[in-house]
C-alpha positions as CSV (number, residue, x, y, z in Angstrom):
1,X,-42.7,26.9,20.5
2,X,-39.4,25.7,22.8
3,X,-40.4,27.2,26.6
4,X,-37.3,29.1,28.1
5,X,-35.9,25.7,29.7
6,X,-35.6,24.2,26.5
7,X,-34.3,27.1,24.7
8,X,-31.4,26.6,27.4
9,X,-31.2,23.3,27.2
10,X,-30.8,23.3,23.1
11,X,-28.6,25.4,23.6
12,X,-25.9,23.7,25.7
13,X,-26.3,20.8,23.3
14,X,-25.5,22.9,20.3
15,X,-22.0,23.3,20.8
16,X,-21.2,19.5,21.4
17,X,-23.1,19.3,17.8
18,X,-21.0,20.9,16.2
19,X,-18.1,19.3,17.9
20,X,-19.4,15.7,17.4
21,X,-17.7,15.1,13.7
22,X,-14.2,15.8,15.4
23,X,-14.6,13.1,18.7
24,X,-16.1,10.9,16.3
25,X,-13.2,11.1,14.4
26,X,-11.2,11.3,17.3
27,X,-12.4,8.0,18.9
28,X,-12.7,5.9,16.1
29,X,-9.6,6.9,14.1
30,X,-6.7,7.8,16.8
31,X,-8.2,6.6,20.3
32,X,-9.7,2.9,19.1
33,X,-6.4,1.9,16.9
34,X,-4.5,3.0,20.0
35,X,-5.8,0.8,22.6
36,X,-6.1,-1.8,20.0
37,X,-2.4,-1.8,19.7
38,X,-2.2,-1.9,23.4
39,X,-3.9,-4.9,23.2
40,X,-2.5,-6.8,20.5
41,X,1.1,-5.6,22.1
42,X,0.0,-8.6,24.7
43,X,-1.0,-10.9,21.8
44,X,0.2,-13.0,18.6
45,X,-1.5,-11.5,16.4
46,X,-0.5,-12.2,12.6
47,X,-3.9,-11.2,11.0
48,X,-4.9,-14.9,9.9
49,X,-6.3,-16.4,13.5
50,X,-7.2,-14.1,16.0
51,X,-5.2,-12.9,18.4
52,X,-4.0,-15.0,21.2
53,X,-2.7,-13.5,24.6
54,X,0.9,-14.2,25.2
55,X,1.5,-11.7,28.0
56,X,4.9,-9.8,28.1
57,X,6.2,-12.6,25.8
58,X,6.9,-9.5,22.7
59,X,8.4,-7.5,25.1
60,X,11.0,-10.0,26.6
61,X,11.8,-11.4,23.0
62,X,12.3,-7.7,21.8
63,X,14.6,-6.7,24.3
64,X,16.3,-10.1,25.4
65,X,15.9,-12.1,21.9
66,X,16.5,-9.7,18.6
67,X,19.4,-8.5,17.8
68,X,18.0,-6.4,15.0
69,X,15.6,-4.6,17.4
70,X,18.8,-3.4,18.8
71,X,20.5,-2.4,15.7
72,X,17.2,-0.8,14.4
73,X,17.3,1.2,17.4
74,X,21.3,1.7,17.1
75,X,20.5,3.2,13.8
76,X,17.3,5.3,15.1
77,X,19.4,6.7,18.3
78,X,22.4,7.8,15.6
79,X,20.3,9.3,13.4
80,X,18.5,11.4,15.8
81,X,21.5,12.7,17.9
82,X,23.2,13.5,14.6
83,X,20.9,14.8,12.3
84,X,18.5,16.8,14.6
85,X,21.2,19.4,16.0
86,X,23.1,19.5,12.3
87,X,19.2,20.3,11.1
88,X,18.9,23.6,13.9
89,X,22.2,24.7,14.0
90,X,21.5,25.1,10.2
91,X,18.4,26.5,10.4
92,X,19.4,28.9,12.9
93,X,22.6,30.1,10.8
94,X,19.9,30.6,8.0
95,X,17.6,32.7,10.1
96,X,19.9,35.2,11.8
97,X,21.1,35.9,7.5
98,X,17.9,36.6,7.1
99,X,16.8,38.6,9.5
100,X,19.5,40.9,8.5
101,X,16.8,42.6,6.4
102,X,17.7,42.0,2.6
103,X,15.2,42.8,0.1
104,X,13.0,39.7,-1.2
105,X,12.3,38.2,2.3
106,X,9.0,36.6,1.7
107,X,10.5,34.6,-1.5
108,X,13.7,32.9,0.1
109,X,11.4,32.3,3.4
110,X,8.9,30.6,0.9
111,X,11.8,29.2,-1.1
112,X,13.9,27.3,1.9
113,X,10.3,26.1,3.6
114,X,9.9,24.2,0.6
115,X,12.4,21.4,1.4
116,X,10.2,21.0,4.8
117,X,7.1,20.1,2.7
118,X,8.5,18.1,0.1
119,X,12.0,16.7,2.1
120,X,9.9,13.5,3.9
121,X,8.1,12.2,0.3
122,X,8.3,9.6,-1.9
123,X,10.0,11.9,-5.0
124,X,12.6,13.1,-3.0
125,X,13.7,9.9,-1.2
126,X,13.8,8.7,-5.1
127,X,15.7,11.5,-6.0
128,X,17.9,11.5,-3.4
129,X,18.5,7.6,-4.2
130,X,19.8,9.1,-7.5
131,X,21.7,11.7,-6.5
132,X,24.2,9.8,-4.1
133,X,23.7,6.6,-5.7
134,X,26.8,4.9,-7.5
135,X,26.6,7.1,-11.0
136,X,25.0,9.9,-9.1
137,X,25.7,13.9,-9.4
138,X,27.7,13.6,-6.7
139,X,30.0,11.1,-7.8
140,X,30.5,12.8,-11.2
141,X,31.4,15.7,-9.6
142,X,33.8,13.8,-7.5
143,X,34.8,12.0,-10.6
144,X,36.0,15.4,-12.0
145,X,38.4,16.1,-9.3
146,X,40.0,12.7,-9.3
147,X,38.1,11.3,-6.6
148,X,36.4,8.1,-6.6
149,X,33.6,7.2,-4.4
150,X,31.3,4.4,-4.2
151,X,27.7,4.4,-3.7
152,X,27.0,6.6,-1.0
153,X,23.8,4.7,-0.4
154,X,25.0,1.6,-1.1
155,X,28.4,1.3,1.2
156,X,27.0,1.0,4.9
157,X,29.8,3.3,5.9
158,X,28.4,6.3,4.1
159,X,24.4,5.4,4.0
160,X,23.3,7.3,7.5
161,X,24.9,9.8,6.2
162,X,23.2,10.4,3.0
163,X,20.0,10.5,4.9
164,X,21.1,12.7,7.8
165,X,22.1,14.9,4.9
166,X,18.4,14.6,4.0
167,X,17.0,15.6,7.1
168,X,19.4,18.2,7.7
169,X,17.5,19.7,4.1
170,X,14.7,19.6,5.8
171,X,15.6,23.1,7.8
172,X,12.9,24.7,6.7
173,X,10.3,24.8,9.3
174,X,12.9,25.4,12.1
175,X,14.3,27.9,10.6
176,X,10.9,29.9,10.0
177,X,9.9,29.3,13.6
178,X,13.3,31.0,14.4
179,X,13.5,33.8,12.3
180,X,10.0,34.6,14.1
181,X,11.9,34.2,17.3
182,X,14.4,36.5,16.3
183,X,12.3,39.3,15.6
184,X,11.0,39.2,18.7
185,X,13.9,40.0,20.4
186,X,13.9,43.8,21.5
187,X,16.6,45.8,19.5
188,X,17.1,47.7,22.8
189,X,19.2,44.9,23.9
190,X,21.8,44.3,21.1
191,X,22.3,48.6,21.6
192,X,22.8,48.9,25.0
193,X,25.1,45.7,24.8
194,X,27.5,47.6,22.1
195,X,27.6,50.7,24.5
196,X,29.2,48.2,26.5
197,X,31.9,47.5,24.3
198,X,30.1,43.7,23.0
199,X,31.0,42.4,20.0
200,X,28.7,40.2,17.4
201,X,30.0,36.6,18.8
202,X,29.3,37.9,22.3
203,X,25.6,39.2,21.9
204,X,25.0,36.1,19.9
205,X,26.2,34.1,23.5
206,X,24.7,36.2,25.8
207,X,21.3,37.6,24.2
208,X,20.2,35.8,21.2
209,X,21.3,32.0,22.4
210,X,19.0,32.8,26.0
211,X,16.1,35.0,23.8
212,X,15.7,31.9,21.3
213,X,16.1,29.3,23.9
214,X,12.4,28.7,24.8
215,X,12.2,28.7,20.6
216,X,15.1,26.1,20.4
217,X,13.4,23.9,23.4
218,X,10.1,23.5,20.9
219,X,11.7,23.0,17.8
220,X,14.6,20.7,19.1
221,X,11.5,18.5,21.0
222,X,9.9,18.6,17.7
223,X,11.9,17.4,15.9
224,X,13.2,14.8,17.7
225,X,9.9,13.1,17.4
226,X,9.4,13.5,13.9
227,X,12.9,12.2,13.5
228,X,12.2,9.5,15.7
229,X,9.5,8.5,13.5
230,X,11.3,9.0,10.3
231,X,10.7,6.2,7.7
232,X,9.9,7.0,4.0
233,X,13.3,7.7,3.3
234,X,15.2,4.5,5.0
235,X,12.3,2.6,2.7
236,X,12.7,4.3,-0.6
237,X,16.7,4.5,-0.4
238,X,17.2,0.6,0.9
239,X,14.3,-0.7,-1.0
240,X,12.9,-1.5,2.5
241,X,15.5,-3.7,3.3
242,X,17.3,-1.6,5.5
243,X,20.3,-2.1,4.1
244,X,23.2,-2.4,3.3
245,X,23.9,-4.4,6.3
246,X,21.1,-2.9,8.3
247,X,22.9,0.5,8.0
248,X,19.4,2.4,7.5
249,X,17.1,0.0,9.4
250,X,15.4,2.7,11.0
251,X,13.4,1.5,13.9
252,X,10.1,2.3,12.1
253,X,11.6,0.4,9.4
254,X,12.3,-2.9,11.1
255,X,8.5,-2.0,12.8
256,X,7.0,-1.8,9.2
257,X,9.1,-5.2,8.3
258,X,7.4,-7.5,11.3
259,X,4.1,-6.3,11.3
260,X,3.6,-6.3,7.0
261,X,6.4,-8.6,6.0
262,X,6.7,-11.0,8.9
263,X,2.7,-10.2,9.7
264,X,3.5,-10.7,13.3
265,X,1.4,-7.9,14.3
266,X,1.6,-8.3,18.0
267,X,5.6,-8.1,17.8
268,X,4.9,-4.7,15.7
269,X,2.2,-2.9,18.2
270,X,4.9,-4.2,21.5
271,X,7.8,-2.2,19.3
272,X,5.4,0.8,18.3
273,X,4.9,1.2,22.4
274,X,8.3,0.5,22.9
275,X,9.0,3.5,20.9
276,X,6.5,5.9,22.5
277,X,8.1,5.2,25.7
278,X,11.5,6.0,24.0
279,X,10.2,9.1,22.6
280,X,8.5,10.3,25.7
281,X,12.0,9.1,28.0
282,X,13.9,11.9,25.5
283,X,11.3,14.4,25.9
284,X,10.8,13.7,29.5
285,X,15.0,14.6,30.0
286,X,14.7,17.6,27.9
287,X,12.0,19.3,29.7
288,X,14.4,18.0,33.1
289,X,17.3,19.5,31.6
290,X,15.2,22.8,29.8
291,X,15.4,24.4,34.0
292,X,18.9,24.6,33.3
293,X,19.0,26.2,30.0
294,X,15.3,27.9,29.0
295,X,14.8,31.3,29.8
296,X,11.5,33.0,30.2
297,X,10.8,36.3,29.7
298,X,8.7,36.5,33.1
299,X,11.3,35.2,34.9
300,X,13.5,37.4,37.2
């Protein structure tokens, strides 16, 4: 029989039992393939001799020596800018109908989410590729008012925005995350601002814009990584090219191309931290610039 000090003592371990298949996956699956890119960022790795260290040789050639790393990131910085405010201003205009109260709420929340789940696959970037490609639907229904387009995917022109027209799609899970928001936002408010003579464009400005704005912080720093990190359409619609003339190599693209076409491994792991820091630059002036522009409800 355990005496009381190792009844205690079991007992402190029990919890770190239970929580021992998460670190394990933790450290082997997320923290060891991170410093191991950290690592081979410094190195020539190409997966046939072992890695060699080079120093900051991936580094200066990526930003003093590639011209593509540019115009992947070009691509990337477009895309993001573009597509990520087209995607909430959508999402937002599709929440505030729907929190007008219309009957059936549940089933065209549950139908406009599904874009979010399926919008980043394989099918849809397939479908997609045949929906703006050269005898597409959307040409025939061009075609039937006289107009004649080529490929949207195919003319470099028109390719970023067939896939900014994809994410933008892809409202979904904004646009839930904001019709929560706006049902938080006390009726009291919008009543006491129409005593005052507001109109709709006016309350919109002056209550629901500040109520939402912690709401449009999180899902405008959300999505910004995820769109960041975008790559399963650029791939399926350019057939991983990138093209046509690098007008979709999307910086996860070009990473994909070096470290499982090229197999320069070390160039790929230097780009991937390249883009955390990118990533964390954006977030970092968001958060600068969120004093300016977040309200809080505790806040005076």
């Amino acid at each position: 029989m355990l005496n009381l000090f190792d009844q205690k003592r079991w007992s402190s371990i029990i919890p770190y039992l239970f929580l021992a298949p998460w670190l394990i996956g933790l450290v082997v699956f997320s923290g060891f393939p991170f410093l191991s890119s950290l690592y081979l960022s410094f190195t020539n790795y190409n997966f046939v001799s072992s890695p060699n260290w080079v120093g900051l040789k991936n580094y200066l050639t990526m930003f003093t020596q590639d011209p593509q790393y540019f115009q992947a990131l070009k691509v990337t910085v477009t895309y993001v800018l573009v597509a990520v405010p087209l995607e909430l201003s959508f999402a937002l205009f599709l929440a505030l109908l729907l929190n007008k109260g219309i009957r059936g709420l549940g089933m065209y929340r549950a139908v406009y989410y599904i874009p979010s789940l399926i919008g980043g696959s394989v099918a849809i970037a397939i479908l997609w590729q045949q929906v703006f490609g050269d005898n597409g639907i959307v040409n025939q229904l061009l075609g039937y008012a006289g107009i004649d387009m080529p490929s949207w995917v195919g003319t470099p022109d028109y390719a970023i925005w067939s896939l900014i027209l994809l994410k933008v799609w892809q409202f979904g899970s904004p646009m839930v995350i904001f019709l929560a928001g706006l049902k938080q936002i006390p009726q009291e408010f919008y009543e006491a601002s129409s005593l005052d003579g507001a109109g709709k464009w006016k309350q919109f400005i002056h209550i629901t814009l500040p109520c939402l704005s912690p709401i449009i912080l999180f899902n405008g720093i959300m999505q910004i990584i995820s769109s960041f990190q975008a790559f399963t359409p650029a791939y399926i619609i350019s057939n991983g090219t990138g093209g046509p003339v690098n007008s979709t190599l999307f910086y996860t693209l070009y990473l994909y191309q070096n470290g499982f076409g090229n197999f320069q491994m070390g160039y790929a792991s230097a780009m991937a931290w390249s883009l955390l820091l990118i990533i964390a630059f954006f977030t970092g002036l968001i958060f600068l610039t969120s004093k300016k522009w977040v309200h809080y409800g505790d806040q005076g």
